[in-house]
Structure formats: structure tokens, C-alpha cells
C-alpha positions as CSV (number, residue, x, y, z in Angstrom):
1,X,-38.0,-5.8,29.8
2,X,-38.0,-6.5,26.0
3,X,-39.5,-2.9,25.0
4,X,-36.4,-1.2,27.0
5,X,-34.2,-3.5,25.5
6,X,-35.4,-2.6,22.2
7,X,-35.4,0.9,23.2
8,X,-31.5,0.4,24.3
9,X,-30.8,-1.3,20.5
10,X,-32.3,1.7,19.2
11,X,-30.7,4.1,20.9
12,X,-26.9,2.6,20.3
13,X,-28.1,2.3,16.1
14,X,-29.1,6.1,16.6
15,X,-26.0,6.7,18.5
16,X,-23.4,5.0,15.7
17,X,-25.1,6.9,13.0
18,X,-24.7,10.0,14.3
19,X,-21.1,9.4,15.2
20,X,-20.7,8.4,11.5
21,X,-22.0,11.7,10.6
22,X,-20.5,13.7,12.9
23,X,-17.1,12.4,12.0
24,X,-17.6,11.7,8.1
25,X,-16.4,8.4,8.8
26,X,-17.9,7.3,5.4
27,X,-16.0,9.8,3.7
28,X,-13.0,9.2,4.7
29,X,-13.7,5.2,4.8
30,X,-14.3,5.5,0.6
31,X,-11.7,7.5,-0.3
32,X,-8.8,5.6,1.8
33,X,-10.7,2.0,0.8
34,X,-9.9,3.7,-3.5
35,X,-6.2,4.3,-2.3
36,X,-5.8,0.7,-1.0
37,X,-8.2,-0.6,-3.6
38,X,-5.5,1.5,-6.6
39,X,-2.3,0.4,-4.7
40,X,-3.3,-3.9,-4.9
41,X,-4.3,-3.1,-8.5
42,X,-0.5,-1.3,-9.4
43,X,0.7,-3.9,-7.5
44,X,-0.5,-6.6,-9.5
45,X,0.3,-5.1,-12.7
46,X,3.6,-5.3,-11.4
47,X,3.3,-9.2,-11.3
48,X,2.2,-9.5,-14.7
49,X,5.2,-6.8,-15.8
50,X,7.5,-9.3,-14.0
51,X,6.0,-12.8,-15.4
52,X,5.6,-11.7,-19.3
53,X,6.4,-14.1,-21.4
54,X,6.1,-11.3,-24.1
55,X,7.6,-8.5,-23.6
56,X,5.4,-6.7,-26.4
57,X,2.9,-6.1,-23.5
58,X,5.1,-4.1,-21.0
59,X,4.3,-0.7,-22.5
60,X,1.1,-1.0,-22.2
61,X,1.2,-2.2,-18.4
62,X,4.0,0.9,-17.9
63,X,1.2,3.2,-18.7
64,X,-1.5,1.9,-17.0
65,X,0.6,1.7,-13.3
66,X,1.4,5.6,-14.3
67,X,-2.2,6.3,-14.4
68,X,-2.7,4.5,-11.5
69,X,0.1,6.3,-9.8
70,X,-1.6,9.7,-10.7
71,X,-5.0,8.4,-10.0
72,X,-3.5,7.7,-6.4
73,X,-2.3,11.3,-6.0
74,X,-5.3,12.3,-6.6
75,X,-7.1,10.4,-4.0
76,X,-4.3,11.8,-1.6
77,X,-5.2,15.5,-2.4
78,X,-8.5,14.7,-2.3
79,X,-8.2,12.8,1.3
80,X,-6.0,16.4,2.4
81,X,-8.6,18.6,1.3
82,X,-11.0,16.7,3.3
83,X,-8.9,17.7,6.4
84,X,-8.9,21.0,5.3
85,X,-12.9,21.6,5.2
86,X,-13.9,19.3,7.7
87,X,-14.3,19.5,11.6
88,X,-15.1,16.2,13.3
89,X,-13.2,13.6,12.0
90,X,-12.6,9.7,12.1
91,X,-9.3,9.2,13.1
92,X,-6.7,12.3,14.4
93,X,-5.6,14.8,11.6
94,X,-2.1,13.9,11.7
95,X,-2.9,9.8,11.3
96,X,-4.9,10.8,8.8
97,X,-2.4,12.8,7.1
98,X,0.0,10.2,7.7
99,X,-1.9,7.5,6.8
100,X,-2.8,8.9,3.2
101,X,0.8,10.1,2.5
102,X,2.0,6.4,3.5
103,X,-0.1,4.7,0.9
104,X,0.7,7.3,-1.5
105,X,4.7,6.5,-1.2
106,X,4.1,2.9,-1.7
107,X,2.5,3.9,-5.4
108,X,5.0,5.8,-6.1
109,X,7.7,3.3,-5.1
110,X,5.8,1.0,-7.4
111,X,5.9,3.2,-10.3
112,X,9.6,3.8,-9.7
113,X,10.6,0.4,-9.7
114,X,8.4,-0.3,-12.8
115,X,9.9,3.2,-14.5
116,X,13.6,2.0,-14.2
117,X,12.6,-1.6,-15.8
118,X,10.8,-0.1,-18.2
119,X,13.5,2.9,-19.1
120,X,16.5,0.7,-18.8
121,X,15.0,-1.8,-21.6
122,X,14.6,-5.1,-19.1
123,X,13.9,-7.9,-21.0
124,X,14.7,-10.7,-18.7
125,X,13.4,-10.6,-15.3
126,X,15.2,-12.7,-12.4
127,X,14.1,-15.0,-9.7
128,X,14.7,-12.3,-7.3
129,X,12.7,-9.3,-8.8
130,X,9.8,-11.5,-9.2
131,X,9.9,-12.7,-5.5
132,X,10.1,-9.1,-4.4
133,X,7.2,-8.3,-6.8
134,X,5.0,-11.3,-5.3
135,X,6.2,-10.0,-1.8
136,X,4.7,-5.8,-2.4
137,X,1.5,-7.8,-3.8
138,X,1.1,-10.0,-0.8
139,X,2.2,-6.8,1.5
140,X,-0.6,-4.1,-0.5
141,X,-3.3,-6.8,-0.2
142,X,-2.8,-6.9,3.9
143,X,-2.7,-3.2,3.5
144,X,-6.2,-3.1,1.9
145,X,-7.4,-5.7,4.8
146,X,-6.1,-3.4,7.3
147,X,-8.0,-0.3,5.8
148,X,-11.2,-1.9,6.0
149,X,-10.8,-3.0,9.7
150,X,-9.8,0.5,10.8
151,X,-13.0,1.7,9.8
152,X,-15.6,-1.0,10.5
153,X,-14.0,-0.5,14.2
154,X,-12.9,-4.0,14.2
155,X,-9.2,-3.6,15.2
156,X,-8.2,-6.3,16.6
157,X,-6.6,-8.0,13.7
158,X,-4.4,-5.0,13.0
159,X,-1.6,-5.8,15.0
160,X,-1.4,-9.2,13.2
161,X,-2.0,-7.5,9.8
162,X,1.0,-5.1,11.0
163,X,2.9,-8.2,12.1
164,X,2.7,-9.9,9.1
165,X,3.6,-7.0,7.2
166,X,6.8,-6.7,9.0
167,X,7.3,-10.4,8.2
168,X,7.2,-9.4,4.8
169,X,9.8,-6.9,5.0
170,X,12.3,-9.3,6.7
171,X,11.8,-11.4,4.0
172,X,12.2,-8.8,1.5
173,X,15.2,-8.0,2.9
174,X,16.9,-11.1,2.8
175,X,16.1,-11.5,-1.4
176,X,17.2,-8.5,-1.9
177,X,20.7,-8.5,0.2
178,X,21.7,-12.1,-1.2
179,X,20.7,-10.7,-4.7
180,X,22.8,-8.1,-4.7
181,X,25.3,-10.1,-3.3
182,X,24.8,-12.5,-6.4
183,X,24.9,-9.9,-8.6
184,X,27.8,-8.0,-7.7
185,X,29.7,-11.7,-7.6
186,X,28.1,-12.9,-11.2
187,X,27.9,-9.6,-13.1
188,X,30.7,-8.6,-15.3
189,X,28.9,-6.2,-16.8
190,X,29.3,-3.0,-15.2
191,X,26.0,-1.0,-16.9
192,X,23.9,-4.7,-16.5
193,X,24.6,-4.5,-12.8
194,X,23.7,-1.1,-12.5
195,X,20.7,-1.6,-13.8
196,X,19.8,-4.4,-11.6
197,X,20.9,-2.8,-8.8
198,X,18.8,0.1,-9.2
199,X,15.7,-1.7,-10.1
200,X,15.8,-4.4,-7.1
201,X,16.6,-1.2,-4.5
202,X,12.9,0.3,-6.0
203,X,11.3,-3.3,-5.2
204,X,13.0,-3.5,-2.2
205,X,11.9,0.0,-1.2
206,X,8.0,-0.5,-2.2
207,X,8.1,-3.6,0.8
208,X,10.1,-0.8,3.4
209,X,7.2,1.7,2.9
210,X,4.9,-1.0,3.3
211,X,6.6,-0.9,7.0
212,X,5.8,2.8,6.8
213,X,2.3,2.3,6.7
214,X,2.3,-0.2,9.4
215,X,3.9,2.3,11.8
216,X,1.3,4.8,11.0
217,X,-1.5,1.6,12.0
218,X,0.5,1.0,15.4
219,X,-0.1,4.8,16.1
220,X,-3.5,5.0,15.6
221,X,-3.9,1.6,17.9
222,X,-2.0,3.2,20.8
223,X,-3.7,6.3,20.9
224,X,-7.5,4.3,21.4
């Protein structure tokens, strides 16, 4: 009994490498662990942008999250050529596809809400932009959890990872409806609320493609 039961240990180990190689799981496991591993790191630079006490920093920050944006689409194009050369893979094409694109809008939704802060001159940032920063942060770091269970196989805390993430965007939601409200009651100036406005709808925005890339995990869980 115990030599065929070694044998049968073997034999699976043997059978998981060579499903790992068939299906470049490793690849594609790297390069979507950078593009969660990039997206946490934008979105806690936009954290620190939103709790400076010295705004003399901000510049710097802006240019860093831009070449983290661009270091992101590259990851993307490099995940899509992938698809392009490569037979056997991990997941279906089109989750994969989806999956990359997904993380990719959630940088750039990040670098758009920290462009418009950063182009409209912000120098005060309110309670309700920073709660909508700490929300993305919390939602890109249960993205990055999720990423690593898809590919160690161990899926059964993606449905709460998605859950939670949709808990996120509720309460995204409700900061950002009740500060526009505030803001459209308190502001009297017209190019002030403007600005607001557009820089709480990119915040706002960064938590709904969070959402996005939940949808995408769902998918991929019904079709196993």
C-alpha cells in the first residue's frame, strides 16, 4: 500500500506540472500578479496625494501614478500578446482578455482622478475624496487577493472577495451622492464646484470599475 500511494502522489505532482506547462499558467499568473501588484501601488499613492500636509509633494506623486499608469498598459499589451502566441491557456481567452482590460481601467480611472486634482490646482482635499481614496485602496488590495487565488486554484474565497468588493461600491456610492449633494447645496462658487464635481465622479468611477473586475471573477467561477 504505501509504494502505490507514493506512486499516486507522484503521479498527481507530475500531472499539475504538466498542466502548468501546458497552459502557461505561470505566465500568465506573473504578469496579472504585476498588474494587481501596480494597481495597489497607484492606489496608495493616491492616499498620500489626498493626506499631504504639503502640497509641495503632489508633483512628484502625479508623476510617479503616470508612470505607473503606463507601466500598467504595458503589462496589458504584454498579457494580449500572450493570447496572441500561445495555445493552451489558464483561464478562457475572452476572461483573460477581460480580466486584463478590467484592471487596466481601474489605473486609468486612478490616474484620471489624480490628473483633474492635479490640473485643476487642488489644494485642499475634503472628507469625502479622501474616503473615496481609502475606499479604491481597500477595493485594489482585494483585487490583488483575488488574483492570487485564481491562480493557486484556491477559489473559494472569490465570491467573498467579489462580495466585499461590491460592498465597497455601495459604500462608495453613498459618499459620493451625499457629497455632491453637499456640494451643490454649500458651493457658491460655480468653477470650485465644478472642479469638485469632476474630481469626486473620477474617484467614484475608480470603485465602479473595481465592480467591473468583479464581474469578470463571477464569470470565470460559473464557467468551472
Amino acid at each position: 500500500m504505501p509504494p502505490i500511494f507514493g506512486i499516486s502522489v507522484v503521479m498527481n505532482r507530475m500531472s499539475g506540472y504538466f498542466s502548468n506547462f501546458l497552459t502557461n499558467r505561470e505566465l500568465f499568473s506573473n504578469q496579472f500578479g504585476l498588474a494587481a501588484n501596480n494597481l495597489v501601488d497607484m492606489a496608495a499613492m493616491l492616499q498620500t496625494v489626498v493626506n499631504l500636509e504639503k502640497l509641495s509633494g503632489f508633483e512628484y506623486l502625479f508623476k510617479q501614478i503616470d508612470k505607473k499608469e503606463s507601466v500598467g498598459d504595458d503589462i496589458t499589451h504584454r498579457i494580449h500578446l500572450s493570447l496572441n502566441k500561445i495555445v493552451f491557456t489558464p483561464l478562457d481567452r475572452p476572461d483573460i482578455h477581460a480580466l486584463a482590460s478590467g484592471i487596466d481601467d481601474v489605473a486609468d480611472a486612478i490616474r484620471e482622478a489624480v490628473g483633474r486634482m492635479f490640473l485643476y490646482n487642488i489644494d485642499e482635499f475634503s472628507a469625502p475624496i479622501k474616503q473615496l481614496s481609502a475606499i479604491i485602496l481597500s477595493a485594489c488590495v482585494e483585487i490583488k487577493n483575488a488574483i492570487t487565488l485564481l491562480f493557486t486554484k484556491k477559489t473559494g474565497g472569490l465570491a467573498v472577495i467579489c462580495c466585499q468588493i461590491k460592498n465597497y461600491v455601495h459604500e462608495a456610492n453613498a459618499v459620493y451622492y451625499k457629497a455632491l449633494a453637499t456640494l451643490f447645496k454649500d458651493e457658491s462658487n460655480a468653477i470650485k464646484l465644478l472642479k469638485y464635481r469632476e474630481i469626486l465622479f473620477s474617484l467614484n468611477s475608480s470603485v465602479n470599475k473595481c465592480k467591473n473586475v468583479t464581474d469578470v471573477f463571477n464569470t470565470i467561477m460559473i464557467g468551472r
